[in-house]
N, CA, C and O atoms as CSV, one atom per row, in Angstrom:
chain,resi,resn,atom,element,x,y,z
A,1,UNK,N,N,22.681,-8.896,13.940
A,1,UNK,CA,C,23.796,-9.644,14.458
A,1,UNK,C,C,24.667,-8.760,15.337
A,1,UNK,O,O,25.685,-9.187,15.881
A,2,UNK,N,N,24.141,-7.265,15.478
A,2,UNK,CA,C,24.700,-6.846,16.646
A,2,UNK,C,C,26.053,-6.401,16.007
A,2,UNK,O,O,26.262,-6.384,14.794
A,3,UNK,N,N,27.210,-5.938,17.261
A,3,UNK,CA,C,27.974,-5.995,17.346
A,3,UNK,C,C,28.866,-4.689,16.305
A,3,UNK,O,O,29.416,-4.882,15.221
A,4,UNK,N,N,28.728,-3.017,17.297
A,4,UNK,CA,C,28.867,-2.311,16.650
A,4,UNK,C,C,30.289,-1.566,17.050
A,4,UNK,O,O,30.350,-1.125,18.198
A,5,UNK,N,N,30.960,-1.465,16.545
A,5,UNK,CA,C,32.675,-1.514,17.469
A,5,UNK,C,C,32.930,-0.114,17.407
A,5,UNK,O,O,34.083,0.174,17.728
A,6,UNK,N,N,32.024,1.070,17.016
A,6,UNK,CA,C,32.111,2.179,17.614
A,6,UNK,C,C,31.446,2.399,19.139
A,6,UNK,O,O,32.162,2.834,20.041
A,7,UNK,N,N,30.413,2.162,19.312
A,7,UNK,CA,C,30.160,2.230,20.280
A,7,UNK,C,C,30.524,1.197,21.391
A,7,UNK,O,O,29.863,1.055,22.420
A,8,UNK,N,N,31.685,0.468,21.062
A,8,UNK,CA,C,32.023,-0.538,22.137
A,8,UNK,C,C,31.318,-1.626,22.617
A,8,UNK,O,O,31.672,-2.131,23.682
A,9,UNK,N,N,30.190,-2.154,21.881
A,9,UNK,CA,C,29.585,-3.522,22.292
A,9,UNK,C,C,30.181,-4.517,22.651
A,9,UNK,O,O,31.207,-4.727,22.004
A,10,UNK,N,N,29.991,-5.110,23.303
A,10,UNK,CA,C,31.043,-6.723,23.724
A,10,UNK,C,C,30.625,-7.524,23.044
A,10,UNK,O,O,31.023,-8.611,23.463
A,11,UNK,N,N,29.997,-7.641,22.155
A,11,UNK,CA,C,29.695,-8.556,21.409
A,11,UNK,C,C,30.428,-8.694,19.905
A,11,UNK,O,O,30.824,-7.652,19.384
A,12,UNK,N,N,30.531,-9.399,19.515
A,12,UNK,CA,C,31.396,-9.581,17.995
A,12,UNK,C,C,30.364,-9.334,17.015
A,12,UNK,O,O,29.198,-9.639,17.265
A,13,UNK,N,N,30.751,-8.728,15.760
A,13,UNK,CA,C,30.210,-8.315,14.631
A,13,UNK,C,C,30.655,-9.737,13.098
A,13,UNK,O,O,31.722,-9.709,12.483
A,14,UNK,N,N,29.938,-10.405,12.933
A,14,UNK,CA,C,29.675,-11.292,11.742
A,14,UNK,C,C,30.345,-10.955,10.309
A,14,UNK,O,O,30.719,-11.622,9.345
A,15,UNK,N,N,30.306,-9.464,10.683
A,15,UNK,CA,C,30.720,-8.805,9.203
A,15,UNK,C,C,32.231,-7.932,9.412
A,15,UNK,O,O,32.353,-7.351,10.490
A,16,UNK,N,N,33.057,-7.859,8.687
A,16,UNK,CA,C,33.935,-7.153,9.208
A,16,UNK,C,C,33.662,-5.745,8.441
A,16,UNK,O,O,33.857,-5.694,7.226
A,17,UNK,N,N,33.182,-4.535,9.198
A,17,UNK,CA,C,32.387,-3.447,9.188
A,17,UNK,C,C,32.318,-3.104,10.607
A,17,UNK,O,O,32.057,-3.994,11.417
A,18,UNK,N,N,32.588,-1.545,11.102
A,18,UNK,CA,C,32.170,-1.062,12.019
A,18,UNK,C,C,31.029,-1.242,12.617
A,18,UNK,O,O,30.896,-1.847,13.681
A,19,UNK,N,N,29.944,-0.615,11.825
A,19,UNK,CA,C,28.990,-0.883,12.352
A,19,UNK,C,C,28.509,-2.078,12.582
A,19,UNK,O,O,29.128,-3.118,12.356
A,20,UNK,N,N,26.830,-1.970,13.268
A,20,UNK,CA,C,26.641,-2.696,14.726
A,20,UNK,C,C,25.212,-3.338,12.529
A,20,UNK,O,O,24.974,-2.715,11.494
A,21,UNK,N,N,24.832,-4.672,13.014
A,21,UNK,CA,C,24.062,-5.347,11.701
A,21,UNK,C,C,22.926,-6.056,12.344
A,21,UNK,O,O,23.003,-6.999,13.131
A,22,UNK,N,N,21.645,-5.348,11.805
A,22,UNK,CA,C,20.497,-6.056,11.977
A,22,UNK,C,C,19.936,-6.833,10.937
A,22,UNK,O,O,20.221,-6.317,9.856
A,23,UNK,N,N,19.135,-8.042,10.788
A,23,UNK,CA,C,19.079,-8.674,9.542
A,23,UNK,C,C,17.476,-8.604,10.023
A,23,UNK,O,O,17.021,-8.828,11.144
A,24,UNK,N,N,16.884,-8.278,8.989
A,24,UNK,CA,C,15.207,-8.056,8.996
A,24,UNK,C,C,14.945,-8.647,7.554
A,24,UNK,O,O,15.479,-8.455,6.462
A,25,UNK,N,N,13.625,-9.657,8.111
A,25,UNK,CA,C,12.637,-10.427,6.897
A,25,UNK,C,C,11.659,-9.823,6.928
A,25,UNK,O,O,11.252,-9.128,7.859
A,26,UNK,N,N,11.118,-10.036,5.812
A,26,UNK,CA,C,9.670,-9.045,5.299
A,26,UNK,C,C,8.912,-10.189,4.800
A,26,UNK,O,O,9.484,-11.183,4.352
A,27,UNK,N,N,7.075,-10.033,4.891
A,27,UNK,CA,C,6.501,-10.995,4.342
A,27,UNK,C,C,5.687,-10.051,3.459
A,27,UNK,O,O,5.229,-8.974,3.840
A,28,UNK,N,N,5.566,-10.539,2.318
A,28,UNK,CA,C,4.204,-9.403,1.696
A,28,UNK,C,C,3.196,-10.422,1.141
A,28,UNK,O,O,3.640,-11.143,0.248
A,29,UNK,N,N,2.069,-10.588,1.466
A,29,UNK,CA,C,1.179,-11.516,1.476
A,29,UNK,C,C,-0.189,-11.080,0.450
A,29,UNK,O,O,-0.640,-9.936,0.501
A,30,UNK,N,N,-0.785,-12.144,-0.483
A,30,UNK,CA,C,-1.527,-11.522,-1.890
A,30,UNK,C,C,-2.683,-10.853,-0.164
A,30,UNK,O,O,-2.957,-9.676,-0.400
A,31,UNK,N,N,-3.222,-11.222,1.072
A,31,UNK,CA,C,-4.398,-10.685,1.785
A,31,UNK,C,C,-3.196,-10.431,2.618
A,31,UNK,O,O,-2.211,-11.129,2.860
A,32,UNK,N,N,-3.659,-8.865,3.106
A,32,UNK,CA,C,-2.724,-8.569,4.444
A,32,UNK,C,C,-3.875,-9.211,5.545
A,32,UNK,O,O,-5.076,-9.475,5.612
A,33,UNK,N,N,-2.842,-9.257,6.211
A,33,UNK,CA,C,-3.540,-10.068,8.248
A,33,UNK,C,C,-4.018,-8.766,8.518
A,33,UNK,O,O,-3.637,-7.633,8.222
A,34,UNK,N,N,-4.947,-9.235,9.154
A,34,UNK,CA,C,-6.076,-8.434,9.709
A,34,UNK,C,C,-5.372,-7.722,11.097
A,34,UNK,O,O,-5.335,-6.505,11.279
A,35,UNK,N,N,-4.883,-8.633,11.929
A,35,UNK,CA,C,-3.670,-8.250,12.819
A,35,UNK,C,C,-1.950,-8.350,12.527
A,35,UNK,O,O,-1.388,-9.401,12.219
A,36,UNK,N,N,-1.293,-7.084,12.687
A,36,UNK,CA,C,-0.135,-7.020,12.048
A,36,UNK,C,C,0.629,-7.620,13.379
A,36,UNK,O,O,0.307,-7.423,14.551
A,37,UNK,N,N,1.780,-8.442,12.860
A,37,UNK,CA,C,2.284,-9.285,13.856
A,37,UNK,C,C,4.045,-9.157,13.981
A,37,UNK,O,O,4.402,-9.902,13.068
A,38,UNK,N,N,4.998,-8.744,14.466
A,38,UNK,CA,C,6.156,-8.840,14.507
A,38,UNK,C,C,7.089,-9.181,15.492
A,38,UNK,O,O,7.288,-8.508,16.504
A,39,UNK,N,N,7.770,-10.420,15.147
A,39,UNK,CA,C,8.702,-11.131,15.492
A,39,UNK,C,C,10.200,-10.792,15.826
A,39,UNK,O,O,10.714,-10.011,15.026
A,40,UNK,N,N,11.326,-11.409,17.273
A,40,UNK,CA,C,11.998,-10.584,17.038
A,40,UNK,C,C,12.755,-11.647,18.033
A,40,UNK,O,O,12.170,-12.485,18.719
A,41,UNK,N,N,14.114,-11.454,17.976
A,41,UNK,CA,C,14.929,-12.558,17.980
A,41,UNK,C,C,15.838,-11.615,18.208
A,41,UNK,O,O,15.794,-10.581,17.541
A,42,UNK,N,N,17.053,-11.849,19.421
A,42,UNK,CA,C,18.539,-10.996,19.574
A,42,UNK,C,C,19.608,-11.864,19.977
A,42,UNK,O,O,19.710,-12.559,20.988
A,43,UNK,N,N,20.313,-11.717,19.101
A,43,UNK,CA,C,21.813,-12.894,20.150
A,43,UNK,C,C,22.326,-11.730,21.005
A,43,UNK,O,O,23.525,-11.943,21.184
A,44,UNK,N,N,21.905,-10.439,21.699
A,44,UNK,CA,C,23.024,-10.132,22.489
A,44,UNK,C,C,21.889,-10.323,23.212
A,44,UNK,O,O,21.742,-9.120,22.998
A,45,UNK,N,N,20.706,-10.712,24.013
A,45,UNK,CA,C,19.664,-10.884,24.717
A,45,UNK,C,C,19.841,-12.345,24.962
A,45,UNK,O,O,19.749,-12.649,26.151
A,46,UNK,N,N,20.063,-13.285,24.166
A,46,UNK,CA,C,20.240,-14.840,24.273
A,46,UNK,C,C,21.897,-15.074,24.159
A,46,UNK,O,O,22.411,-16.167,23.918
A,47,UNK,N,N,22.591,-13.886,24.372
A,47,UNK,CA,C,23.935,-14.298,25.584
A,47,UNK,C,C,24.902,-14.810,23.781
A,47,UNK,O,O,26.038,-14.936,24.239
A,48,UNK,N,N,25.019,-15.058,22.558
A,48,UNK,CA,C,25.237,-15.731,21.611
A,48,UNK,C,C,26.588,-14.274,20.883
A,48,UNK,O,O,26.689,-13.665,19.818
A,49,UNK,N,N,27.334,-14.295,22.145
A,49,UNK,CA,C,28.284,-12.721,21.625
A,49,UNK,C,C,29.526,-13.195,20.801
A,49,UNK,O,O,29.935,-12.394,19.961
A,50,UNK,N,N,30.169,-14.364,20.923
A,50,UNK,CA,C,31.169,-14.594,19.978
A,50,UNK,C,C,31.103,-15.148,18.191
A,50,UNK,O,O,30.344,-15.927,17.615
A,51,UNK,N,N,32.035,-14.497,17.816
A,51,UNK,CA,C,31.871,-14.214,15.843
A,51,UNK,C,C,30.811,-15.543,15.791
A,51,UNK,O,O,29.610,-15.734,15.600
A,52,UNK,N,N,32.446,-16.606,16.185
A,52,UNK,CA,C,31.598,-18.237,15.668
A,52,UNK,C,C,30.727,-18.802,16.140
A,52,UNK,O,O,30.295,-19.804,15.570
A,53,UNK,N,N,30.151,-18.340,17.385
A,53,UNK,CA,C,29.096,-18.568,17.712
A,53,UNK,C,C,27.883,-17.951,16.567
A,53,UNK,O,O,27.354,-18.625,15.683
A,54,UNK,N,N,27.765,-17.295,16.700
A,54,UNK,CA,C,26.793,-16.401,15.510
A,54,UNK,C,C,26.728,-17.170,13.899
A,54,UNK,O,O,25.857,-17.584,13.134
A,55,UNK,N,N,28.147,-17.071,13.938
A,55,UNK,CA,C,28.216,-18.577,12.896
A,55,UNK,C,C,27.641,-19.355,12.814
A,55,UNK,O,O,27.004,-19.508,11.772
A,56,UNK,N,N,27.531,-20.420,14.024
A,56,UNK,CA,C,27.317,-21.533,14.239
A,56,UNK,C,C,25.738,-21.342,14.549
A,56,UNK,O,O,25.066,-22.318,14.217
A,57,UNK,N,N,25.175,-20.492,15.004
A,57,UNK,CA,C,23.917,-20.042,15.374
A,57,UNK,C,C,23.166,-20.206,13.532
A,57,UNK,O,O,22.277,-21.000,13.227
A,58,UNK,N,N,23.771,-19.328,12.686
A,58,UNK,CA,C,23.480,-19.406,11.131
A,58,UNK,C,C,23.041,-19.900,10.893
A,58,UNK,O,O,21.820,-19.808,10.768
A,59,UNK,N,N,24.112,-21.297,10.523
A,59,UNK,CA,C,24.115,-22.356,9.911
A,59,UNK,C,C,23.225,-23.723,10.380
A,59,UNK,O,O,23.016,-24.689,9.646
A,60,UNK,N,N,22.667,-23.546,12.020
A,60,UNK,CA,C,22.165,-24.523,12.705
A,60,UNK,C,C,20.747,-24.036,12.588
A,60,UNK,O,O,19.945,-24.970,12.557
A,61,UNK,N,N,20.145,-22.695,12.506
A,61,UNK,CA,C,18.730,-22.398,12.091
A,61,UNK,C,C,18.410,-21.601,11.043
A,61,UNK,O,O,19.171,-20.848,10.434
A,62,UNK,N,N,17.141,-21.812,10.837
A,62,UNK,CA,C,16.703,-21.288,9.758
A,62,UNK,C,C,15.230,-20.298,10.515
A,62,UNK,O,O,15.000,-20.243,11.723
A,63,UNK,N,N,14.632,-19.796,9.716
A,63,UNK,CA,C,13.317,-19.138,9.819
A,63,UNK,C,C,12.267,-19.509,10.564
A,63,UNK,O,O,11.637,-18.799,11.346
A,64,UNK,N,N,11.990,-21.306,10.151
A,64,UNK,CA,C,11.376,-22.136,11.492
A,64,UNK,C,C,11.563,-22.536,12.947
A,64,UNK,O,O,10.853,-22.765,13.926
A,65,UNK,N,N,13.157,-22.508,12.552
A,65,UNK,CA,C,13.677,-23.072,14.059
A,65,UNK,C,C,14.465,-22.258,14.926
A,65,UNK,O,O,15.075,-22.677,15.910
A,66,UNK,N,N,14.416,-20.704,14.395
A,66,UNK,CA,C,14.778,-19.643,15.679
A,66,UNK,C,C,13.506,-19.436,16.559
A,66,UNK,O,O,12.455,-19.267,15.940
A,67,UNK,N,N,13.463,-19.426,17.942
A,67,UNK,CA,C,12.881,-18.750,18.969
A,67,UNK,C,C,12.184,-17.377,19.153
A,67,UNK,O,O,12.231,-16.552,20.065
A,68,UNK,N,N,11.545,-17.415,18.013
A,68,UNK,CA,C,10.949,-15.701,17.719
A,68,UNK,C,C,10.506,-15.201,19.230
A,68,UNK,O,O,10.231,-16.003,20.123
A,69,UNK,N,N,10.474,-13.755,19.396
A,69,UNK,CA,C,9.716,-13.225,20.648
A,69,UNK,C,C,8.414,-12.407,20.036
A,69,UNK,O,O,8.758,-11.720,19.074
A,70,UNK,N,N,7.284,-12.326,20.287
A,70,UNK,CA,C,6.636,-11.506,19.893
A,70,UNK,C,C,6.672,-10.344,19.944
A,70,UNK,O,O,7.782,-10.724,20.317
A,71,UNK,N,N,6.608,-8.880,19.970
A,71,UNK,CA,C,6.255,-7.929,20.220
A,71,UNK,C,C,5.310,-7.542,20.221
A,71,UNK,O,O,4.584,-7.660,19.234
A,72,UNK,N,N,4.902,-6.886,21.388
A,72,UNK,CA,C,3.306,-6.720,21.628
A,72,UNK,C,C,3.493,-4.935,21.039
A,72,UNK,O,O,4.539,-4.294,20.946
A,73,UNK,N,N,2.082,-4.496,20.719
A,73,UNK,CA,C,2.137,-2.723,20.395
A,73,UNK,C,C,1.629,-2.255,21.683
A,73,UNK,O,O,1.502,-1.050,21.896
């Protein structure tokens, strides 16, 4: 969620804490994938810099309905 007010980001922080907050999901699966795959999603990349916005971003998706990006290796 970004937004690290030592280093001066323009973006707002969710948490009231200096630092800048990444939120990472983990899957651990009984067969690992044969190809390892990771997903990746930024509100300061999709422009989403104010508190209540981020808020409102929250509460309106879940796990299915954010816009993952892939990362390629």
């Amino acid at each position: 969620m970004h937004g690290d007010k030592r280093k001066g980001d323009p973006d707002q922080n969710v948490f009231d804490i200096m630092t800048g907050v990444a939120i990472a999901l983990f899957v651990k699966l009984l067969e690992p994938l044969e190809k390892k795959e990771l997903y990746y999603y930024s509100t300061l990349e999709n422009k989403i810099m104010d508190r209540e916005l981020k808020y409102g971003f929250l509460l309106a998706n879940d796990v299915a309905t954010v816009k993952w990006t892939i990362l390629e290796r």
